[in-house]
Each structure stands twice: as structure tokens, then as C-alpha cells.
C-alpha positions as CSV (number, residue, x, y, z in Angstrom):
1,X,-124.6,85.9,51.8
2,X,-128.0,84.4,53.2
3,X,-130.7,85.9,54.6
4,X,-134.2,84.1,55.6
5,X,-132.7,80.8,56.0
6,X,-134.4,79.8,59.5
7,X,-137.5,80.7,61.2
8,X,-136.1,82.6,63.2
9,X,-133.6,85.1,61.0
10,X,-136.6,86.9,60.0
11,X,-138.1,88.0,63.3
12,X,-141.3,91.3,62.7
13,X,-143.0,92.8,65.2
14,X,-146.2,94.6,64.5
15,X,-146.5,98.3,65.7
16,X,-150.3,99.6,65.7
17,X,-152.1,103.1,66.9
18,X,-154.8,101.7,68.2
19,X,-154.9,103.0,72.1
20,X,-154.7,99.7,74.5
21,X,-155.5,100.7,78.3
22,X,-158.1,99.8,80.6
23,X,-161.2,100.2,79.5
24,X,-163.3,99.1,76.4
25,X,-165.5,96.4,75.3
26,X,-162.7,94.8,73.4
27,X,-160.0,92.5,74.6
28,X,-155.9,93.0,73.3
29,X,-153.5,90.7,72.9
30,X,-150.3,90.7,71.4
31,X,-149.9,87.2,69.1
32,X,-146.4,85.5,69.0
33,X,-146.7,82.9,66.3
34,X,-143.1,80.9,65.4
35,X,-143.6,78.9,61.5
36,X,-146.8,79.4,61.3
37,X,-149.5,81.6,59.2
38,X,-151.7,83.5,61.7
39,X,-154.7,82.0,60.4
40,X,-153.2,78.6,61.9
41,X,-152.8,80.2,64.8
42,X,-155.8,81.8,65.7
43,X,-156.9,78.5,64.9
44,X,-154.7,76.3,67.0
45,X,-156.0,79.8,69.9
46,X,-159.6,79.0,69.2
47,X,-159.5,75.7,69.2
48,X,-157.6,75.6,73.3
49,X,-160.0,78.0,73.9
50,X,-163.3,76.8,72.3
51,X,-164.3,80.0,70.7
52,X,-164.8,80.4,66.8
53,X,-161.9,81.6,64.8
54,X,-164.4,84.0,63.4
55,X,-164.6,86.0,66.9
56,X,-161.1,87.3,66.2
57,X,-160.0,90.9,64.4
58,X,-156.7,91.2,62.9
59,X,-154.4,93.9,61.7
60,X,-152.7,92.5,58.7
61,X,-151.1,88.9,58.4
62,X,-147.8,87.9,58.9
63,X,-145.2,85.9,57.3
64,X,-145.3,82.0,57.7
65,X,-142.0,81.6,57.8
66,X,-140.5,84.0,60.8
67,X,-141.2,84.5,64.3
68,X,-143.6,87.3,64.4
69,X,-145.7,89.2,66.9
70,X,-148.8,91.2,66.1
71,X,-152.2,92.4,67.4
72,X,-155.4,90.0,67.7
73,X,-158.5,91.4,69.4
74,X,-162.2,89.8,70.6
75,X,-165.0,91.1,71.9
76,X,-165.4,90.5,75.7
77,X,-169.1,88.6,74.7
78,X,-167.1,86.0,72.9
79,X,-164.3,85.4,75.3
80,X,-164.9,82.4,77.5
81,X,-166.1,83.1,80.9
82,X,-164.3,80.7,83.0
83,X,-160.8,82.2,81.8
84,X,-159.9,85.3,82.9
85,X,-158.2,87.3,79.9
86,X,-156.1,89.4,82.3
87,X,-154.6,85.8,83.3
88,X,-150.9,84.7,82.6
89,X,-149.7,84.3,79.6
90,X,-152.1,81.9,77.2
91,X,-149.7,79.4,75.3
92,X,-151.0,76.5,73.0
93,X,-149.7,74.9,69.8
94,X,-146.8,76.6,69.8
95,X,-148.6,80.3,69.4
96,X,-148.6,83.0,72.9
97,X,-151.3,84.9,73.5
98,X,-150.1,87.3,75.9
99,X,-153.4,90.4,77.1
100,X,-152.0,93.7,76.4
101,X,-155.6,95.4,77.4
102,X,-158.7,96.8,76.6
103,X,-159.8,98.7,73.7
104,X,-162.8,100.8,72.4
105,X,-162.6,99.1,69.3
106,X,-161.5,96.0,67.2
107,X,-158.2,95.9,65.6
108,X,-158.4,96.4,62.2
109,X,-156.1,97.2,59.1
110,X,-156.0,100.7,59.4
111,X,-154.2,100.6,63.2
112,X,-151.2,99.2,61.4
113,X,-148.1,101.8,61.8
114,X,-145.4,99.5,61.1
115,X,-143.6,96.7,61.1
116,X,-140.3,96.5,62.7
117,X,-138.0,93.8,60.9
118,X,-135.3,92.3,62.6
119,X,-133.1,90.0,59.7
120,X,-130.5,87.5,60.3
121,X,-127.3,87.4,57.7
122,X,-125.3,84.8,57.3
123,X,-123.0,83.1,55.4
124,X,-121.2,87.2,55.0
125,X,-117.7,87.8,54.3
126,X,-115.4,90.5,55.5
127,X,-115.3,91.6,52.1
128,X,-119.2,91.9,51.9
129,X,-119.4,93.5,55.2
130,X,-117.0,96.1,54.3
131,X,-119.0,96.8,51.6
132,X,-122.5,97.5,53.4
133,X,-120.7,99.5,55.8
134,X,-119.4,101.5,52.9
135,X,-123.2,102.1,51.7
136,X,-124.8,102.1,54.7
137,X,-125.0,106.0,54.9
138,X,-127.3,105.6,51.9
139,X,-129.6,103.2,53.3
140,X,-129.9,105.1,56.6
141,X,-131.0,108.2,54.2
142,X,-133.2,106.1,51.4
143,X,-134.3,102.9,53.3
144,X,-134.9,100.0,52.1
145,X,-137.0,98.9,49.5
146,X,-140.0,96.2,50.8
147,X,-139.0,93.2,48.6
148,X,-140.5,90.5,50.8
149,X,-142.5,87.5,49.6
150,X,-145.5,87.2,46.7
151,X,-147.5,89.1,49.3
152,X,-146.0,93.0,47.8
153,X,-148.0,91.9,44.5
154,X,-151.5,91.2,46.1
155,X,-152.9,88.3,47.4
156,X,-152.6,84.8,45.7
157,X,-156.2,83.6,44.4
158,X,-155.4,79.6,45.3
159,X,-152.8,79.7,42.0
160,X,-154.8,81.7,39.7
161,X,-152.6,85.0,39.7
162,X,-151.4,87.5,41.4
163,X,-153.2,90.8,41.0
164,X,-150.1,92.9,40.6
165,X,-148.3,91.0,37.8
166,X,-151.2,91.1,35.7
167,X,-151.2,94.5,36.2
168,X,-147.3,95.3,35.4
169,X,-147.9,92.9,32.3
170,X,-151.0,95.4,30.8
171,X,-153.7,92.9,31.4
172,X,-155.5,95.5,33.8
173,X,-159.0,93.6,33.0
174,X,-157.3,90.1,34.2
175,X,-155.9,92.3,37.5
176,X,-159.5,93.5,38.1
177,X,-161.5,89.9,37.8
178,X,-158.6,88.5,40.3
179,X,-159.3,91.2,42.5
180,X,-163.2,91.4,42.6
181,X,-164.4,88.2,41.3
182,X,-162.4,85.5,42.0
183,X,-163.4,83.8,45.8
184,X,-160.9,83.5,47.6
185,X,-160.4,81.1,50.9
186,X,-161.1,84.1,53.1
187,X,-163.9,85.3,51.9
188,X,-167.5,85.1,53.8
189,X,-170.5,83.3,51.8
């Protein structure tokens, strides 16, 4: 059995409670991105659009290597004036930038209610698919546990450690100087 083989057998979709209608200082959009981190494609976004990649609020990041859709929002001061927002779908470098609305505020981490996961299996064999039908009463009562990528242990400090496993190894003080005091590409000087 395989799973995660192609882009495109792990497929998430963002779910936020932030309330997207008609009025509010801040534009919505829902980001498709396809092999890509979203960072690369806000970049690839700002870059069509001539905006800073700075102008844009995320919920959360999402995985490279899927197809994935999530929230982006910008301030109406910083979107360019001679392209309306409400326009057709925006499509550039392989990301779609598709306007969902208006908003009172920025999306930020805290809208996040979910992400739906949609996994391809292959490679599965009657006798394995017998199997997860047998135990699938179980998982529809437990779930699932969220096993996903280095990005469950906290985030990678450009190959110095992750936070978590220094953690889970007793090395709390090494967890703590990885969280707090090592830069990291995203952080604002």
C-alpha cells in the first residue's frame, strides 16, 4: 500500500470561521496552490500582481507536496487599483487566486477550523482492503491520528532541530533556544 505518492493523492482544503461577505476593509480569497509551498505562491501572486509578498495574511501553511486550497487575505490599500478584486478568477504560475469576499479583518491563525484531507491509496490489495473495512468502525469512532510531515514536531530552524524532538529527548533547554532564539527565514528584522 501507498499513500502520498503524487501531488495530487494528498489533496487539503482549509476550512476557517472567519465571516467572508460583503463588506470590510479586507479582501478574501481562496488560494489553490498544486507542488508548491505557499510562500512560493504568494510569491509567484505578488509578483503577477506587483504588490509585496508582505501585504498578504495567512492562516496556517500548507503542505508542498499536495494540491491544497486555503485562505489568503490583503488589505484593500494594498491591492492594485487597476485590477478589480471581484474580477474572474486570478491564475499565474501555476497558483489560483479565486475572491471569496470581504472581511472585517485579516486572516490569521486563529480562523483555522480545520483541514479537510482527501488521500489517495494505491498499490492496495483485496486483502488489505478487507482489512480497513473490518476496522473502519474504529476509526469512524477514534479518528485518526495526525501523522503528517516534520511539520507535527514544530518548525525546522534551516537544519538545526526540530523543537519537538528535543523536547521528547529531555533536552527541554535545547527545545526552548530553537524555539525563541534561533532566526528563522520568516522572521521580520
Amino acid at each position: 500500500m501507498k499513500i502520498k505518492t503524487r501531488p495530487l493523492d494528498f489533496r487539503v482544503n482549509e476550512i476557517v470561521s472567519l465571516p467572508i461577505g460583503e463588506e470590510g476593509e479586507h479582501l478574501v480569497f481562496a488560494l489553490k496552490k498544486t507542488s508548491q509551498t505557499t510562500d512560493a505562491a504568494l510569491e509567484s501572486v505578488s509578483r503577477a500582481l506587483g504588490v509585496r509578498r508582505g501585504v498578504w495574511s495567512v492562516a496556517g501553511m500548507k503542505d508542498r507536496h499536495a494540491q491544497t486550497t486555503q485562505h489568503v487575505s490583503v488589505h484593500e490599500k494594498n491591492w492594485p487599483r487597476d485590477i478589480p478584486a471581484q474580477s474572474e478568477t486570478f491564475q499565474t504560475g501555476g497558483v489560483t487566486l479565486q475572491f471569496l469576499g470581504r472581511a472585517e479583518e485579516a486572516v490569521a491563525r486563529g480562523h483555522i477550523v480545520a483541514n479537510e484531507f482527501t488521500i489517495a491509496v494505491r498499490k492496495l490489495t483485496r486483502a488489505k482492503c478487507a482489512a480497513m473495512r473490518a476496522e473502519w468502525g474504529d476509526v469512524l469512532e477514534a479518528g485518526v491520528p495526525n501523522y503528517f510531515d516534520t511539520q507535527r514536531f514544530g518548525s525546522c530552524r534551516h537544519g538545526r532541530g526540530l523543537p519537538m524532538v528535543s523536547l521528547l529527548r529531555g533536552e527541554g533547554d535545547a527545545a526552548m533556544r530553537l524555539l525563541l532564539a534561533e532566526a528563522s527565514r520568516k522572521d521580520h528584522r
